[in-house]
C-alpha positions in Angstrom: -32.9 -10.5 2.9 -30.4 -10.7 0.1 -26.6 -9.8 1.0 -23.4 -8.7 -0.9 -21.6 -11.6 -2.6 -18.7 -10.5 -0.6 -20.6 -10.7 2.9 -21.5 -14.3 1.9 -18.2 -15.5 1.1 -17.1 -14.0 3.8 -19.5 -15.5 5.8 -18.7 -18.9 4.7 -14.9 -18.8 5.6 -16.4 -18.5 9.4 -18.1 -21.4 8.4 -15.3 -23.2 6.5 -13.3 -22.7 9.9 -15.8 -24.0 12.3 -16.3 -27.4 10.3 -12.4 -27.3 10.1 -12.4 -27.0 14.0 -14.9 -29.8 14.7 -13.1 -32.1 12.9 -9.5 -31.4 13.6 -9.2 -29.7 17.1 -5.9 -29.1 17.1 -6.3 -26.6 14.1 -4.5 -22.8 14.3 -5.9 -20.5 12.7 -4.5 -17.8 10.7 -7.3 -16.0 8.2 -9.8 -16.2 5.9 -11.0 -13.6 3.4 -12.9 -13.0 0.7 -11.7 -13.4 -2.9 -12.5 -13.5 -6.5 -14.8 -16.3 -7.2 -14.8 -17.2 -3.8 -12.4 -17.1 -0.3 -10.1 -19.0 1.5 -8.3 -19.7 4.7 -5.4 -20.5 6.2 -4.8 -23.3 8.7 -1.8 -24.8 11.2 -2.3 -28.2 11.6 -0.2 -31.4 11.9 -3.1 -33.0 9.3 -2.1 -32.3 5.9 -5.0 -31.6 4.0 -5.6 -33.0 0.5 -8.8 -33.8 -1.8 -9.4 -37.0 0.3 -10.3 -34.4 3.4 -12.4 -31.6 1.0 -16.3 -34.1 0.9 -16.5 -34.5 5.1 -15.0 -30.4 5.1 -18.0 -30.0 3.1 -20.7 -31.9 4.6 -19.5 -30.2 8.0 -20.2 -27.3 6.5 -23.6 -28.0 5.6 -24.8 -29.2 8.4 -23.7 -26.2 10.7 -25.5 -23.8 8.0 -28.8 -26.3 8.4 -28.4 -25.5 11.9 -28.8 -21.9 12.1 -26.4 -20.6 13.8 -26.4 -16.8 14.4 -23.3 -14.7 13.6 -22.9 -12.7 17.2 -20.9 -9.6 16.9 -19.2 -8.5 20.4 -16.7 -5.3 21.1 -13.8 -6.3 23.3 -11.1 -4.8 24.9 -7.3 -5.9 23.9 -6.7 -8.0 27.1 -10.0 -9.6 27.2 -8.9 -10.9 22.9 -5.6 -12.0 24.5 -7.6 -14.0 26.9 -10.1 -15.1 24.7 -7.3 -16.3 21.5 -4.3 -17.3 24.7 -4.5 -20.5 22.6 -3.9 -19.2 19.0 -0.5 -17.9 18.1 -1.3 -16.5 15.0 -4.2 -14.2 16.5 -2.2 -13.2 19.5 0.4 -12.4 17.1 -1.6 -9.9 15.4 -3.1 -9.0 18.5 0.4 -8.1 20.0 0.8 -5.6 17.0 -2.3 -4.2 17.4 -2.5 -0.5 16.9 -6.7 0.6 17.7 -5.9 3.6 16.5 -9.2 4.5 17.4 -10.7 1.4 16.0 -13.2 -1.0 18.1 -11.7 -4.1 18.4 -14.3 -6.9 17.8 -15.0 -10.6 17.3 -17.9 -13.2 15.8 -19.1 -15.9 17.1 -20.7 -19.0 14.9 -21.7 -21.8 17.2 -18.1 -22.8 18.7 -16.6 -20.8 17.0 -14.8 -17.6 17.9 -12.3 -15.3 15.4 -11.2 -11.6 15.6 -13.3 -10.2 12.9 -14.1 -6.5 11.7 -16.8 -7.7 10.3 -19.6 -7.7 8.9 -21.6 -10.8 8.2 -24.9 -12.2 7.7 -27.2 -12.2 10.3 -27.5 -16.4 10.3 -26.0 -19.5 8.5 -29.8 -19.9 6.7 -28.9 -16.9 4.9 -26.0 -18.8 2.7 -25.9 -21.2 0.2 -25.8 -24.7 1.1 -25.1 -25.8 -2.0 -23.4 -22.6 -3.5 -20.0 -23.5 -2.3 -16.7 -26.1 -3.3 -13.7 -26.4 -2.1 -11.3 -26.3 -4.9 -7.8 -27.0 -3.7 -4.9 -26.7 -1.3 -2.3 -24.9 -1.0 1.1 -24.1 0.7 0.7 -20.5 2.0 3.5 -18.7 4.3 2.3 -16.5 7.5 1.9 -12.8 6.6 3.7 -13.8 2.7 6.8 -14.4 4.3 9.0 -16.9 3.8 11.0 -17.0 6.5 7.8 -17.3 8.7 5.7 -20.6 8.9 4.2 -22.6 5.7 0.7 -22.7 6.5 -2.2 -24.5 4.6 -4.4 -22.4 2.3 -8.1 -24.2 1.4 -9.2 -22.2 -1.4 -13.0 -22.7 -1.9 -15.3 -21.1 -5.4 -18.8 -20.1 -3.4 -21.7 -18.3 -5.3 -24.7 -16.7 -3.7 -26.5 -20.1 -5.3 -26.2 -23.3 -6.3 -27.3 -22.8 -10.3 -24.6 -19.5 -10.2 -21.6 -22.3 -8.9 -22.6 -25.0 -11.8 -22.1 -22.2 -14.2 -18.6 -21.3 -12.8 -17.4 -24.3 -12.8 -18.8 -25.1 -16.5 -17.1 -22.5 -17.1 -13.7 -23.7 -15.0 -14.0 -26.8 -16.8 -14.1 -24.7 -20.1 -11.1 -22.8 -19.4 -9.0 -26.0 -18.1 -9.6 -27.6 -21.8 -8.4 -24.5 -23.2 -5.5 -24.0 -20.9 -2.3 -22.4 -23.0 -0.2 -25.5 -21.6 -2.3 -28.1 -22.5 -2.5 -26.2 -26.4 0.9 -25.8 -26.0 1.4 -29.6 -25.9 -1.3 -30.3 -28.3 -0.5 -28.2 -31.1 3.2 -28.2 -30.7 3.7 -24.7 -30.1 6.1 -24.6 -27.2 7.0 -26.0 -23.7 8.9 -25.1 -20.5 12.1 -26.0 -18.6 11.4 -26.0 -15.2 14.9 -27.0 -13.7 17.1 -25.3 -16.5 15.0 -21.9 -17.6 11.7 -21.5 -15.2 9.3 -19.4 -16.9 10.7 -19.2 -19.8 9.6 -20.0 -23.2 11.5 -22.8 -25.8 9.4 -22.0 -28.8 8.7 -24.5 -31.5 8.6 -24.2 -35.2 4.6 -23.7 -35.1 4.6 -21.7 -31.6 7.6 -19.7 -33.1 5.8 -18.6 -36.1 2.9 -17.4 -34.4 5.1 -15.3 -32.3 6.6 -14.2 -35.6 3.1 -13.0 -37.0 2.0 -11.3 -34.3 4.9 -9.2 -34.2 4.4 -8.6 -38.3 1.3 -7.9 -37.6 1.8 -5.1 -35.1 5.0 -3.8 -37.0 2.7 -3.2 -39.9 0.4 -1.4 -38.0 2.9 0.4 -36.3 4.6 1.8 -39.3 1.3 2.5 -41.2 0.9 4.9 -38.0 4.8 6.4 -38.3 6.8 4.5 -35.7 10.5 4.2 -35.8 11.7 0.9 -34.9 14.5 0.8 -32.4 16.4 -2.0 -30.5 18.4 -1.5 -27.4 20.9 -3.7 -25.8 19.4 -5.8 -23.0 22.0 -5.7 -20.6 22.6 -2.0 -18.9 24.4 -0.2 -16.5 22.7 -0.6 -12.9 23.4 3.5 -12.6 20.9 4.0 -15.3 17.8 2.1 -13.6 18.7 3.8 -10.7 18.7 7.4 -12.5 15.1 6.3 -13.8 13.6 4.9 -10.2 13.1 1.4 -11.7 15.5 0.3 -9.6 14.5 1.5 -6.4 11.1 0.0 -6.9 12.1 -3.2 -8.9 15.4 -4.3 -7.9 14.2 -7.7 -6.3 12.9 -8.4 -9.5 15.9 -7.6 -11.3 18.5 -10.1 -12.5 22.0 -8.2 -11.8 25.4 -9.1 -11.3 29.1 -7.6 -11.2 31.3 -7.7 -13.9 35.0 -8.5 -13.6 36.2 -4.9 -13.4 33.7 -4.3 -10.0 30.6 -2.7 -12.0 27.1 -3.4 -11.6 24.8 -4.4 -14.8 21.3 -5.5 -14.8 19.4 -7.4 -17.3 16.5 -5.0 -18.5 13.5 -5.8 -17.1 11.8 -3.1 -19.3 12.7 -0.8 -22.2 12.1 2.5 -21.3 15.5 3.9 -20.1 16.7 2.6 -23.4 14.1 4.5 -25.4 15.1 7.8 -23.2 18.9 7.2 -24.3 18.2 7.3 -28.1 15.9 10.3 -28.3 19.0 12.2 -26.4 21.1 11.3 -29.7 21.0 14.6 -31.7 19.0 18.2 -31.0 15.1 17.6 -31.6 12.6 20.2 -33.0 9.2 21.1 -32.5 9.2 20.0 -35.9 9.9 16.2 -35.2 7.5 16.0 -32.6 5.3 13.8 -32.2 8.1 11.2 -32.4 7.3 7.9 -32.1 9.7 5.3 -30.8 8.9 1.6 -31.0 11.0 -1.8 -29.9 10.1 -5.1 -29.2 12.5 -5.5 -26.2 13.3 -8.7 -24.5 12.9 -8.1 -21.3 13.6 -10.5 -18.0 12.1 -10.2 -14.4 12.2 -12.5 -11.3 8.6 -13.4 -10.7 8.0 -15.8 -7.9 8.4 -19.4 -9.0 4.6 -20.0 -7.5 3.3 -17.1 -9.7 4.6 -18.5 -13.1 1.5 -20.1 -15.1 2.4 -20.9 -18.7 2.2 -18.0 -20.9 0.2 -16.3 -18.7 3.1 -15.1 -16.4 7.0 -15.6 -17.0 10.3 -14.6 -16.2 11.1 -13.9 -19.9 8.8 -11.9 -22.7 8.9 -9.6 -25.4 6.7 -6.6 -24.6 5.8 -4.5 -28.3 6.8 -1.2 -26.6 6.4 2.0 -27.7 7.5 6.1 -26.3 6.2 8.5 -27.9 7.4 12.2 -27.4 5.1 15.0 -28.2 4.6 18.8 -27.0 1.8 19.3 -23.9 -0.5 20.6 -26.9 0.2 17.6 -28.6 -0.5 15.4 -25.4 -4.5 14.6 -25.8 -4.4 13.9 -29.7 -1.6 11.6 -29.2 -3.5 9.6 -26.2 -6.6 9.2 -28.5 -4.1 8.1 -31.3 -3.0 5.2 -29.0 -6.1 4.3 -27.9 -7.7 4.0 -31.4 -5.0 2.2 -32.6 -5.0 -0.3 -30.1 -8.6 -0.8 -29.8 -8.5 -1.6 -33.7 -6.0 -3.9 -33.4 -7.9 -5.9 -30.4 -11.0 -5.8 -32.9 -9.0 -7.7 -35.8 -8.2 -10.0 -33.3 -11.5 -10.5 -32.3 -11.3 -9.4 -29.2 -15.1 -7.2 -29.7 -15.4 -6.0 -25.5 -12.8 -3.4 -24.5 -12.9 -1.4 -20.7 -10.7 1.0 -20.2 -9.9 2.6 -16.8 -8.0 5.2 -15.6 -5.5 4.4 -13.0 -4.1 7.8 -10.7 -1.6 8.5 -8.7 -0.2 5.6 -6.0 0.5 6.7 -2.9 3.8 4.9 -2.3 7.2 5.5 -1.0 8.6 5.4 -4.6 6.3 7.7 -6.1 8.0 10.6 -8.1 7.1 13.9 -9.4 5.3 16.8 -7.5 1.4 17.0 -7.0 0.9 19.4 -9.9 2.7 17.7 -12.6 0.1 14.4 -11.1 -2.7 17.0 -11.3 -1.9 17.8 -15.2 -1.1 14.1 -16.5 -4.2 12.8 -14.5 -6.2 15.7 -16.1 -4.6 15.2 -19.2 -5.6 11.6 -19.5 -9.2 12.0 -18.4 -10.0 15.4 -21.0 -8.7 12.1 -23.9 -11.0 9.6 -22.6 -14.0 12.1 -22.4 -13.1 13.3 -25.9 -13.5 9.9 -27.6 -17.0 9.7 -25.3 -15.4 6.2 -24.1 -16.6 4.7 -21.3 -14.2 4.3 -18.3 -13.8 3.4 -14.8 -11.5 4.9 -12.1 -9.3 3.0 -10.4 -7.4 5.5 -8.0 -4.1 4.5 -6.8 -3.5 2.1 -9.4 -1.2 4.4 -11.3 3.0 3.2 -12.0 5.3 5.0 -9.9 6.2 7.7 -12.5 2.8 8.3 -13.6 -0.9 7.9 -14.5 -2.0 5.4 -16.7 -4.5 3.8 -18.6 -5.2 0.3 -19.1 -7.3 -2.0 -21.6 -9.3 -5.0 -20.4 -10.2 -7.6 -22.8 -12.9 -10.1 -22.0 -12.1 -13.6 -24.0 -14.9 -16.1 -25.5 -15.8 -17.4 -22.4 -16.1 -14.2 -20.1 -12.9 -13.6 -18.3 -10.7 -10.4 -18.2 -7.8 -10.0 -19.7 -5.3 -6.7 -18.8 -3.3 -6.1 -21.8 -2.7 -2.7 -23.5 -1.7 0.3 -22.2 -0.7 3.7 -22.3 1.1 5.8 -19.5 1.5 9.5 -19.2 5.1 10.2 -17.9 6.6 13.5 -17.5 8.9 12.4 -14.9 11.7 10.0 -16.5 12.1 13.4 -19.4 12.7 15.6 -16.5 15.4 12.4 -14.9 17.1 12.4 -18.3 17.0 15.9 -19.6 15.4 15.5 -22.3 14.5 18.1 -24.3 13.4 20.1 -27.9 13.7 23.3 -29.8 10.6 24.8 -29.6 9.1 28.1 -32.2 10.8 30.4 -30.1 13.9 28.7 -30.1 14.0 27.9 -26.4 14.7 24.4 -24.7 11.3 22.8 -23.3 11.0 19.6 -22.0 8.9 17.1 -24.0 6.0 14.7 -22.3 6.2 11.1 -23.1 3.5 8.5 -23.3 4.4 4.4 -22.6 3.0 2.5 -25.1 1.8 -1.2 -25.2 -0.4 -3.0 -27.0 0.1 -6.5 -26.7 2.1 -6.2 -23.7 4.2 -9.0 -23.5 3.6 -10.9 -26.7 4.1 -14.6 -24.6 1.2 -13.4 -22.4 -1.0 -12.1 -25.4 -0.7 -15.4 -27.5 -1.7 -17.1 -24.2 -4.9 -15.0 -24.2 -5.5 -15.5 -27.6 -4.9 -19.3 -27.4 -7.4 -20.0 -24.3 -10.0 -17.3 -26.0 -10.2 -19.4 -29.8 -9.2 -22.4 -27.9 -6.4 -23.0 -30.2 -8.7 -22.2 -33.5 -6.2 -19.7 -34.4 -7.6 -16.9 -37.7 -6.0 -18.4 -41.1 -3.5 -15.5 -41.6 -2.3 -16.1 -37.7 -2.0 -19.8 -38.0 1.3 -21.8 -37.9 0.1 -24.4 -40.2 -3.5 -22.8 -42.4 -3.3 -26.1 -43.8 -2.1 -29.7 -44.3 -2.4 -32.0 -47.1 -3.4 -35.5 -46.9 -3.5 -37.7 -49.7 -5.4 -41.2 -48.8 -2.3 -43.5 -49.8 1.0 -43.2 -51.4 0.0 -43.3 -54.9 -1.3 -39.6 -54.4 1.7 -38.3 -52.8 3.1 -36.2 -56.1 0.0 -34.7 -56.1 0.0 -33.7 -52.8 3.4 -32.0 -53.5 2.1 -30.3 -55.9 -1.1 -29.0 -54.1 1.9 -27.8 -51.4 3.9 -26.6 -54.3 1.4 -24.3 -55.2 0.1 -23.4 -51.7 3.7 -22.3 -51.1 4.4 -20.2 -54.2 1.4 -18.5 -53.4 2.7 -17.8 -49.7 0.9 -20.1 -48.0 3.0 -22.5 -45.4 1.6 -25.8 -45.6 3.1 -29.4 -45.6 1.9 -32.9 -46.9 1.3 -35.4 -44.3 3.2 -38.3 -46.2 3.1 -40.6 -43.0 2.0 -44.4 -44.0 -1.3 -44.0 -41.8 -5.2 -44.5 -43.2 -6.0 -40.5 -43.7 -9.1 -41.2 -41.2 -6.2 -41.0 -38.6 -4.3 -38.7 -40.3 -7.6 -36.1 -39.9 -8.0 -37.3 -36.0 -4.2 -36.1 -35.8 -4.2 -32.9 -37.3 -7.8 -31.8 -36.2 -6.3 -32.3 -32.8 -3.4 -29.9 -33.6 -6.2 -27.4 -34.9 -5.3 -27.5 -38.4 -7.7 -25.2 -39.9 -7.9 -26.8 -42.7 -7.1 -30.0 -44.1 -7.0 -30.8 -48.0 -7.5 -34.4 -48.8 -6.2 -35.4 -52.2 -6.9 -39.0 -53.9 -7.8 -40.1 -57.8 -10.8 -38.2 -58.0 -9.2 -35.2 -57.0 -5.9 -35.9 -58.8 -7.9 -36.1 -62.3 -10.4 -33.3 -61.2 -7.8 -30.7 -60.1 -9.6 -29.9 -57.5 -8.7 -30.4 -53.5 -11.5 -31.9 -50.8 -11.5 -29.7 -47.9 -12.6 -30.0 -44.1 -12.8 -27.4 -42.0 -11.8 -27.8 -37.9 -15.1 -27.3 -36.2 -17.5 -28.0 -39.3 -19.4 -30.7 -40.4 -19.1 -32.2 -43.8 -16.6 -31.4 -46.6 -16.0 -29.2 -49.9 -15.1 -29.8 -53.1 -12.6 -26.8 -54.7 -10.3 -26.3 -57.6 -6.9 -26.6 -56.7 -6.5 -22.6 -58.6 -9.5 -21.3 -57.0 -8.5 -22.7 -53.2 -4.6 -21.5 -53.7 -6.7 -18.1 -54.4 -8.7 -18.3 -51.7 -5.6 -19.3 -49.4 -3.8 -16.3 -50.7 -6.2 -13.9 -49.2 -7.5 -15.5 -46.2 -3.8 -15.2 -45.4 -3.2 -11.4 -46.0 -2.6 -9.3 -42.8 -5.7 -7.7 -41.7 -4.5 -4.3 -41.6 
């Protein structure tokens, strides 16, 4: 019988928690579910666990699951648990909170091994893996997420229904480690962090800096091409206006705020929307001006926790390419399709070929705001623009931000993960919180609708994407450095400034690499940086004109006139727009 990956993980955290009993005895246990890729579980224990402990953690393991050991499945009452886990503070914890609700209370048992459990499981250990499974690290975990409870100790372990579907995830682990955005970071000189004076945030580098640069070109371009005003607001704001929006009711632990001398409260902006609501105020509005579209590339901070940060990938301090765009309720499905069609161009010039959408409704939270109906229109709204570009979507209900429904573009990168990057949000809430409003044909106030726009998202997080997805092999007209000129010795140096000389006129950054080093290392160097291309110069090509060229990631070399190449250079350059 074959079972859901999620029943066998699952499974194996049982398992996982058994061998951990047998060989610590002491052990308290918290829980273990399943997760993506795999589950974990957390542990009390005087023994701290580290890699030395994972092989006989393992071995343990597959030896119960050679044993056969049945998963039993008993109802009990609430005083028979206490009895049963008298020993275990964690589950008589839980089991002092207990509310049945009308909800069986029940536990498994695998060989000596006992935990309250809803359930379900396999039938028997011979029905997982025994070599589908690895323990993959350790971690510091507090009871319940709290930190003023207990540190506890989180194993974290991949499992795969079999052994051959493990060895490809962790190719594919050891794929993505290479191509980490710190270790490219380092590598290519892009950018580094501060830990102790600016965690998670971002000292960009000349190289890293003009990427940065480029993809905000790039998107500017776009954006004006489409008929986007570019605005900038200031970044640090009254508190009173984040509370008038309901940002800061939801966000405020994540905001970084303080008092001024004269007793009033500011916060840092930890996005740009309040801002964008503030300018379309300025001045009466028309029907006419609508759709208008407002665009910034705000700086924007927010305290994420310090165990969360992960290079680009998640920091306290980005640049998000936003975008509000006001339009009439008639407007309101054409404009949708508009973002959508933009953005999804965009991601294809990147190379970013497979896109998922989904359509994320209404949360059910404390900190929701609007009524049901104005939900029921944007919800409606959003789905009648999907079905009219016939593009596929999933649902995801619940997922939607606090002021409305949204929806979200997925990325998948060169080797197969997900990426959450675009979006666009349907809000007709924050117009109604800041009276906003337009002349319409009849010459009567209405109240616009709004759509949040992103297409990057935060541009730090993007270029992190886009770094671990070409593994540094950045497109030419993207690239901080296209390419480098290396002359074999000294003697060829003014024609190397001249190649550059050229290069540069032409628009093209480049540099010589003048260093007193045999070029064979100056190639190692630079194809370690990524340099796209290199340009080798010596007698031959000094009297020929011409520039030997090696591409990053191709064997062999060609031979180019120094005109033709600078021509060549000029367009590979060009903005894909």
């Amino acid at each position: 019988m074959s079972y859901p990956i999620e029943l066998i993980r699952h499974s194996l955290a049982h398992v996982m928690a058994a061998a951990v009993q047998k060989l610590y005895p002491d052990v308290k246990f918290a829980g273990g579910p399943a997760i993506e890729n795999g589950f974990y579980y957390d542990f009390d224990t005087e023994h701290r666990f580290s890699e030395d402990d994972f092989a006989a953690i393992e071995k343990e393991m597959k030896a119960l699951i050679k044993s056969d050991g049945r998963f039993d499945r008993r109802e009990i009452s609430l005083d028979e648990a206490k009895e049963i886990f008298k020993n275990q503070p964690y589950k008589m914890e839980w089991l002092n909170e207990y509310d049945a609700n009308g909800e069986v209370l029940s536990i498994y048992t695998f060989r000596d091994f006992t935990d309250l459990c809803r359930g379900p499981h396999v039938a028997s250990s011979k029905d997982l893996p025994k070599d589908g499974f690895k323990i993959k690290s350790v971690a510091g975990a507090y009871w319940k997420g709290d930190s003023k409870n207990k540190m506890l100790q989180r194993i974290y372990v991949d499992a795969f229904a079999t052994g051959e579907e493990l060895a490809e995830f962790l190719k594919m682990q050891e794929e993505a480690a290479a191509r980490d955005n710190r270790k490219l970071g380092k590598d290519m000189d892009l950018f580094h962090f501060e830990p102790e004076y600016a965690p998670g945030c971002v000292f960009w580098h000349d190289k890293g800096f003009k990427v940065y640069r480029r993809l905000i070109d790039f998107i500017r371009a776009r954006q004006n091409r489409e008929g986007y005003l570019e605005i900038s607001t200031p970044t640090v704001l009254e508190r009173s206006l984040w509370e008038r929006s309901g940002h800061w009711a939801k966000y405020a632990e994540h905001n970084y705020s303080g008092k001024t001398l004269d007793g009033k409260d500011f916060c840092v902006k930890p996005m740009s929307c309040p801002g964008g609501m503030l300018v379309y105020a300025q001045g009466i509005k028309s029907y006419k001006d609508l759709p208008l579209y407002l665009a910034e590339f705000g700086k924007v901070n927010r305290y994420e926790a310090s165990g969360a940060l992960a290079g680009l990938m998640r920091v306290r301090e980005m640049t998000q390419d936003d975008a509000h765009i006001f339009c009439t309720e008639e407007q309101l499905q054409e404009e949708v399709v508009k973002a959508l069609r933009l953005m999804i161009d965009v991601y294809h010039k990147l190379g970013f070929k497979k896109i998922l959408m989904d359509l994320e409704t209404r949360p059910d939270s404390e900190f929701r705001i609007g009524s049901d109906e104005v939900w029921d229109f944007a919800e409606d709204a959003l789905r009648k623009s999907l079905e009219s570009m016939g593009a596929d979507y999933i649902l995801a209900e619940g997922e939607g931000a606090f002021y409305g429904p949204k929806i979200c573009l997925y990325l998948w990168d060169a080797i197969g993960r997900k990426w959450q990057c675009g979006t666009v949000q349907l809000d007709m809430n924050l117009p109604e919180r800041f009276d906003l409003s337009y002349i319409g044909e009849d010459g009567e106030k209405h109240r616009p609708v709004m759509l949040h726009r992103a297409i990057l998202g935060s541009i730090e997080r993007f270029m992190g994407v886009l770094l671990e997805s070409t593994a540094g092999v950045l497109p030419l007209w993207l690239s901080p450095e296209p390419v480098v000129v290396a002359p074999v010795s000294e003697k060829f140096k003014d024609y190397a400034n001249e190649v550059v000389e050229k290069l540069q006129k032409a628009g093209v950054y480049t540099r010589a690499d003048l260093r007193d080093e045999k070029v064979n290392y100056k190639i190692r160097e630079l194809s370690l940086a990524k340099t796209p291309i290199i340009a080798v110069v010596g007698e031959k090509e000094m009297n020929d004109r011409t520039v030997t060229l090696r591409y990053l990631g191709k064997e062999g070399q060609q031979v180019k006139s120094l005109d033709s190449f600078v021509d060549e250079m000029t367009e590979a350059i060009k903005l894909p727009l």
